[in-house]
N, C-alpha and C positions, 0 to 999 in steps of 0.2 A: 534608472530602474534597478530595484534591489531584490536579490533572490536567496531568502533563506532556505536550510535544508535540514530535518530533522532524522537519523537513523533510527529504526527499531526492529523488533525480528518476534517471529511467533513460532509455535511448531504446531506444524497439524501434518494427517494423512490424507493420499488420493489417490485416483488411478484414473486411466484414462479409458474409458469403456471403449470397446473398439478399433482401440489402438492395436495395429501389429508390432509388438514390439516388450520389453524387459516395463516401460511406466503403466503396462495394461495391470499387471499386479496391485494390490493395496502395498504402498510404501509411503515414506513419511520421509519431512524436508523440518529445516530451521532456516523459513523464510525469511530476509532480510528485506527491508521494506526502508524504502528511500522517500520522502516527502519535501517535493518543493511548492513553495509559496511567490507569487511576486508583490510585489510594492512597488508604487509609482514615488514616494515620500518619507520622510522619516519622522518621527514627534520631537516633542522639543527637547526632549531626554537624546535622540539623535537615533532612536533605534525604530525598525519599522515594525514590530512587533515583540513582546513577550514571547522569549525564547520558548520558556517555561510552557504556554498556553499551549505551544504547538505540540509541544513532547506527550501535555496530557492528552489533548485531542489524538493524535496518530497510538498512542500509547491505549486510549480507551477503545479506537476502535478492534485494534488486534488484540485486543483482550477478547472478545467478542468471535476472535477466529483461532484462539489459543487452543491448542489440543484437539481439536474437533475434527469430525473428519468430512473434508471439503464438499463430497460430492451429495453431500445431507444438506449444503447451504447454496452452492453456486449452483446455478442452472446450467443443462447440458453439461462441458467437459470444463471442469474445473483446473485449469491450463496456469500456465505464468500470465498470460494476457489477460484471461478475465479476473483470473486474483488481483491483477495493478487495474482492473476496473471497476471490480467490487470493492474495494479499498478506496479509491479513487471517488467514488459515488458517494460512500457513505461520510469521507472527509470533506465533503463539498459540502453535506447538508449543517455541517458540525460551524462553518466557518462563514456567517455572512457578511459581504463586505469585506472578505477576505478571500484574494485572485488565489488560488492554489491552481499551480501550473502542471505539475505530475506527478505520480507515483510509479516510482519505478521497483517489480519483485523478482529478487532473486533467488532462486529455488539452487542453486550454488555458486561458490564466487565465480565462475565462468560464465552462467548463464541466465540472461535476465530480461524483463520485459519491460515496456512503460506505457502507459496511459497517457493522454493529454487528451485537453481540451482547447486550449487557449492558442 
């Protein structure tokens, strides 16, 4: 089994509605956004996917979440978990025949969330 992984990062703003606490405010992150893939195989060139492909795909969906502000797109509390599931969902549709294993966001290098399906 082979697991590729592509890094990329967006900025947007959010807040968390009824939170008690300093993220109830509108403030803004440069989220880092992790993407892995699995593969059972490799092609004859020996690679199990075009790097490239993945970069564009994970690259066009955070285009999509660039600059905007979260709580206009995520339903309920636009968190680190449903960001690696909103990402997460929309990389799935982009990729068929292609296992994508997780999305993992992190809202600073300490703190981070991930998605899975598989």
């Amino acid at each position: 089994m082979f697991t590729l992984q592509i890094k990329d990062y967006f900025a947007a703003a959010h807040k968390l509605v009824g939170y008690d606490g300093p993220c109830s405010n509108l403030h803004g992150h440069t989220w880092h956004v992790h993407a892995k893939w699995q593969f059972e195989s490799l092609s004859d060139q020996g690679m199990a996917t075009d790097f490239k492909q993945l970069k564009l795909s994970l690259h066009s969906v955070l285009d999509t979440l660039d600059h905007t502000y979260l709580n206009d797109l995520i339903e309920n509390q636009p968190t680190a978990e449903r960001i690696a599931q909103v990402i997460y969902t929309m990389l799935k549709k982009d990729h068929y025949g292609i296992s994508l294993k997780s999305v993992t966001v992190f809202e600073s290098p300490e703190a981070s969330a991930t998605y899975c399906c598989n």
